[in-house]
C-alpha positions as CSV (number, residue, x, y, z in Angstrom):
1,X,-32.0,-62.9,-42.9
2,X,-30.0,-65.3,-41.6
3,X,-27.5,-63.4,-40.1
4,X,-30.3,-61.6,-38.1
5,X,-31.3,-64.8,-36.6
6,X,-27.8,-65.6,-35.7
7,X,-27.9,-61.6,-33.7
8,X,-31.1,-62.5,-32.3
9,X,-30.1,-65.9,-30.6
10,X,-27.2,-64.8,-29.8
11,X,-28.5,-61.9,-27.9
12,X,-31.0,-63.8,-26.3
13,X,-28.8,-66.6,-24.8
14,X,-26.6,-63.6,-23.6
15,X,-29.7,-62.2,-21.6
16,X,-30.4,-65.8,-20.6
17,X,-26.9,-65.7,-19.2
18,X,-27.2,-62.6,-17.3
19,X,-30.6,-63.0,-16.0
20,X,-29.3,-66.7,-14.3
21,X,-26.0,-64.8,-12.9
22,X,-28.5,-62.0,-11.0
23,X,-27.8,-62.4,-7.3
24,X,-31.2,-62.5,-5.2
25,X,-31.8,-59.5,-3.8
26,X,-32.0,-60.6,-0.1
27,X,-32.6,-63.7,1.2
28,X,-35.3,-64.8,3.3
29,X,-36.0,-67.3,6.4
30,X,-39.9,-68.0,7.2
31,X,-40.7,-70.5,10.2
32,X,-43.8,-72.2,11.2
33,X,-45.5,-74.8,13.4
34,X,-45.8,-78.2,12.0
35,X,-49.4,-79.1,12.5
36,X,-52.2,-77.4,14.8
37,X,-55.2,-75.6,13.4
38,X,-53.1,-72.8,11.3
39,X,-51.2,-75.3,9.2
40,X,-53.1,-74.4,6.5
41,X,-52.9,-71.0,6.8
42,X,-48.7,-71.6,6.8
43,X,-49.2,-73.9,3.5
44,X,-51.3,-71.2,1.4
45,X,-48.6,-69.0,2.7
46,X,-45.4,-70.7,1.4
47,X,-47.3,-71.6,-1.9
48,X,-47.9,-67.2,-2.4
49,X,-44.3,-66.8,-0.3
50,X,-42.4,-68.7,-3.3
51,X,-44.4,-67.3,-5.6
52,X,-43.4,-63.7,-4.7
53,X,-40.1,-65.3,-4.3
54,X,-39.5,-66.3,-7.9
55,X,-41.3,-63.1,-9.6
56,X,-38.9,-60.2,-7.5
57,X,-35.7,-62.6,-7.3
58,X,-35.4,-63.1,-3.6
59,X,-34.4,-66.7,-2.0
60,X,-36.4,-68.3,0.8
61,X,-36.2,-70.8,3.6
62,X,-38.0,-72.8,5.9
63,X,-37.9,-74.5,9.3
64,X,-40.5,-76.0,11.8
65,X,-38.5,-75.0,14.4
66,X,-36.1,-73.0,16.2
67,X,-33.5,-75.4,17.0
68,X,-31.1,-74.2,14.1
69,X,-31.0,-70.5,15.1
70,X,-27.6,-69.0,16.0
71,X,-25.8,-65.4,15.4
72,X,-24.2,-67.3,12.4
73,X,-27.2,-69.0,11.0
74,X,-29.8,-66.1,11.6
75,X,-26.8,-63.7,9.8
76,X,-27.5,-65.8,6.7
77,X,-30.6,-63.8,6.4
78,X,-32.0,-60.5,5.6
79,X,-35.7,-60.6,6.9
80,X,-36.8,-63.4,9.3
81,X,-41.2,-64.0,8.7
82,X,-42.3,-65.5,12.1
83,X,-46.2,-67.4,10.2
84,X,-48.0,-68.5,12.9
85,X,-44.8,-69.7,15.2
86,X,-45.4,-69.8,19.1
87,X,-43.0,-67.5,21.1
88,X,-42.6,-70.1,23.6
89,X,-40.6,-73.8,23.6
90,X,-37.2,-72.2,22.0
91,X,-34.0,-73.0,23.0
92,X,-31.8,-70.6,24.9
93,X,-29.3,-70.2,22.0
94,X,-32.5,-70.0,19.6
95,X,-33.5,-67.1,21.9
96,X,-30.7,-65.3,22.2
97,X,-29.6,-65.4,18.7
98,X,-33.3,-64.1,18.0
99,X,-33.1,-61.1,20.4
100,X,-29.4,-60.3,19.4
101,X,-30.7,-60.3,15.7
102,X,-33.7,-58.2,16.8
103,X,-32.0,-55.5,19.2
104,X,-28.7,-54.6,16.6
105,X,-30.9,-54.6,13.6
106,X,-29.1,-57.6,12.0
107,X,-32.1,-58.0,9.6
108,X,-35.9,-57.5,9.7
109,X,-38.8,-58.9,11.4
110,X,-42.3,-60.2,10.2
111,X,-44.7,-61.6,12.7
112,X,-48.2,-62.8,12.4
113,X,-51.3,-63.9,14.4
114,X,-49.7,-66.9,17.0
115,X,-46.5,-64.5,17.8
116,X,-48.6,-62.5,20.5
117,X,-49.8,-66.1,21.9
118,X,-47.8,-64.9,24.6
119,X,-48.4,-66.5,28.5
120,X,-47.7,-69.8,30.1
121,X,-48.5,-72.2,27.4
122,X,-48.0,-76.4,26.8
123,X,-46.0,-76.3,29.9
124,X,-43.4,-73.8,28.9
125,X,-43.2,-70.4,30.6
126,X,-43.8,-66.9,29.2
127,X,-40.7,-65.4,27.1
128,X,-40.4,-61.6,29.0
129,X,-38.3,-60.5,26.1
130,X,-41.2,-61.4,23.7
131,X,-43.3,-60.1,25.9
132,X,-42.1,-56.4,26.1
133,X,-41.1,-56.7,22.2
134,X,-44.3,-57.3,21.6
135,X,-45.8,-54.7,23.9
136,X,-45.5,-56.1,27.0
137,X,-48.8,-57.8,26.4
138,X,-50.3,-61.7,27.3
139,X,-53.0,-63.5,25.8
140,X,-56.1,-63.3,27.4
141,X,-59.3,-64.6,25.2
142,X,-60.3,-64.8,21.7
143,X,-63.1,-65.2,19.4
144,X,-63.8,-68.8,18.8
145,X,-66.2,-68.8,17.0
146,X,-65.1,-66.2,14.5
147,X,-66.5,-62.4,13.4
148,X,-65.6,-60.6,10.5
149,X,-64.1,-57.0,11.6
150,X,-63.3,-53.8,9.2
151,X,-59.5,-52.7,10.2
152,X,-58.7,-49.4,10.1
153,X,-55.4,-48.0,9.1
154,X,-54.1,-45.2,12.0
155,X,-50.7,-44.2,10.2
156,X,-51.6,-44.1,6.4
157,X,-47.9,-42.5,6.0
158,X,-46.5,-45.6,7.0
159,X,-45.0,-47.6,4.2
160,X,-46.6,-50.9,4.6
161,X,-49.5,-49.2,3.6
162,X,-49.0,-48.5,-0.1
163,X,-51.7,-48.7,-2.7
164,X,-54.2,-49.8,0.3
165,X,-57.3,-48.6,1.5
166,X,-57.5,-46.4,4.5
167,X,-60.2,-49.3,6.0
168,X,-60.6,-53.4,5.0
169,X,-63.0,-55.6,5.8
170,X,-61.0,-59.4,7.2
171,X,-63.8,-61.8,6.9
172,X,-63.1,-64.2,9.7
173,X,-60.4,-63.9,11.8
174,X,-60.3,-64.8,15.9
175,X,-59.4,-61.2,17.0
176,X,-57.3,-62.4,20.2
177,X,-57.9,-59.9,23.0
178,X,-54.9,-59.4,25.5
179,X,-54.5,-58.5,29.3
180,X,-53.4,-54.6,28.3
181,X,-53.1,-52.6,25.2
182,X,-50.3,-53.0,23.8
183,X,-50.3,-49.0,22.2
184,X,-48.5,-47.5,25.3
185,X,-45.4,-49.3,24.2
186,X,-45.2,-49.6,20.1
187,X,-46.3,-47.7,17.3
188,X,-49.5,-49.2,16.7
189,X,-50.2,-48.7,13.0
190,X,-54.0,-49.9,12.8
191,X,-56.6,-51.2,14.7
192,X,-59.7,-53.5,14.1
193,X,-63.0,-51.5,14.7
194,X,-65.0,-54.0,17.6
195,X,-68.4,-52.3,16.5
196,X,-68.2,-53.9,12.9
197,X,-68.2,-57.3,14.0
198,X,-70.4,-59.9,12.6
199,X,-72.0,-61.4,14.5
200,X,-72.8,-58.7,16.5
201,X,-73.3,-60.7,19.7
202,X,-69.8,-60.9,20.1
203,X,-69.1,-59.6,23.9
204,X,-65.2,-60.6,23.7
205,X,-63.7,-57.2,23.1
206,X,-61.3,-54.5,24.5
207,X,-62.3,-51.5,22.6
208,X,-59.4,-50.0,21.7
209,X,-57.6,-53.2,19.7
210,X,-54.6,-52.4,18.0
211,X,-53.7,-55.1,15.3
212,X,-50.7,-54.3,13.4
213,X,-48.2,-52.7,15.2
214,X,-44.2,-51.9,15.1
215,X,-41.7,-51.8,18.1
216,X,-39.6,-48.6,17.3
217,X,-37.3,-49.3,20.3
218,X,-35.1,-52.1,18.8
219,X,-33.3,-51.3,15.8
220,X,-34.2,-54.2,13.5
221,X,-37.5,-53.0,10.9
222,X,-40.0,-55.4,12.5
223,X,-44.0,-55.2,11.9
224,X,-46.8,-57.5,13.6
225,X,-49.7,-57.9,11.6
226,X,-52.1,-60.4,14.1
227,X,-54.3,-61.7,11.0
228,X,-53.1,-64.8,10.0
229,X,-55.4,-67.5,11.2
230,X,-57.1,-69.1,8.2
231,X,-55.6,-69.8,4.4
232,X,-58.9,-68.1,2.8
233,X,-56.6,-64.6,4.0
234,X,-54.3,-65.3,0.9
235,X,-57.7,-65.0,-1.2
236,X,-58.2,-61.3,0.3
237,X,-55.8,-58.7,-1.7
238,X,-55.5,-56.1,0.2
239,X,-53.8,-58.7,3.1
240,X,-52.1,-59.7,-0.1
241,X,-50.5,-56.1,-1.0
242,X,-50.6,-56.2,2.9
243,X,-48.0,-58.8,3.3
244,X,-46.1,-57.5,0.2
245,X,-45.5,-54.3,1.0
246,X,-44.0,-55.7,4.4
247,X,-41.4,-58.0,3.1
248,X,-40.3,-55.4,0.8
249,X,-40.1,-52.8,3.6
250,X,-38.4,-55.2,6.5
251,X,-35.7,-56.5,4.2
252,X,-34.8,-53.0,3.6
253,X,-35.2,-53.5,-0.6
């Protein structure tokens, strides 16, 4: 008896051994703003973000800013996750290191909600690369008040889109409205249906609204997914599987 204690301890630190010398899968850099009304959305997001992190052995980092980014620093990392960072105010190495990483394919590319606050903003002028990655779209108005809105999923093939619904329901959210539709220029993947709204008195709308999208014409894997204004998102599971199955697909694992 013993003895098969002995075997089973042994065997058990050497797992122990192995499972501590796994390399992470891919490794991760996630930036946001440090204050402003979606702080808390960013918080809930780095609480699920290492979470994830820990249970599928992947490493991530965080910055409030841009100001580190270069070709060496952004090579560090597999899949950059842009939560609710303005595409305005970067530095022009930041910018250039980001568009490089972007155009060769040098990793992936999340973005959500305040990445298409694109337009003259806090004194800083619009980002035209941004701009046309994004869609070649600017901000125009938004729902300040909030409406719920059912989103419905246009290419169900697409991989993001795994063990989801082919409609959700996002229960407040600010649905931004932009100057053009973005669809003539990336692969819009789904949209948010105006008509379900609630309230229904909202009048800011632009019919067809595309709300998670990919740019196909760079090489890097890169998804928008606008919702991403309040923390009570993480409570919502299909945003969860959501947000899941677009890390894993980005980072290429």
């Amino acid at each position: 008896m013993k003895q098969v204690l002995i075997i089973i301890v042994v065997l058990m630190a050497s797992l122990n051994t192995r499972a501590q010398n796994v390399s992470p899968r891919f490794k991760v850099l996630a930036f946001y703003e440090n204050g402003g009304h979606h702080i808390a959305y960013s918080k809930r997001a780095i609480v699920w973000l290492n979470q994830l992190a820990a249970d599928s052995n992947f490493t991530i980092d965080y910055r409030q800013n841009t100001n580190d980014f270069s070709d060496s620093f952004l090579l560090q990392y597999q899949l950059l996750i842009q939560l609710d960072f303005v595409p305005y105010g970067w530095n022009d190495q930041a910018k250039n290191a980001f568009k490089k990483y972007i155009e060769e394919g040098k990793g992936g590319w999340i973005g959500f909600h305040h990445a298409s606050l694109l337009g003259d903003f806090d004194g800083y002028k619009m980002w035209p690369w941004f701009c046309s990655f994004m869609g070649g779209i600017q901000f125009k108005n938004y729902i300040a008040d909030f409406a719920s809105g059912t989103v419905h999923i246009e290419d169900t093939t697409f991989p993001v889109f795994k063990n989801m619904p082919r409609w959700f329901t996002i229960n407040k959210e600010e649905w931004y409205t932009y100057d053009k539709n973005p669809r003539p220029n990336v692969h819009v993947l789904a949209s948010v249906d105006e008509s379900s709204y609630q309230p229904g008195n909202v009048n800011i709308k632009m019919g067809d609204h595309p709300v998670i999208w990919t740019n196909d014409k760079v090489k890097a894997k890169n998804i928008y997914i606008f919702m991403g204004h309040g923390p009570d998102l993480w409570d919502n599971p299909v945003y969860v599987t959501l947000v899941k199955n677009a890390i894993f697909w980005a980072a290429k694992k």
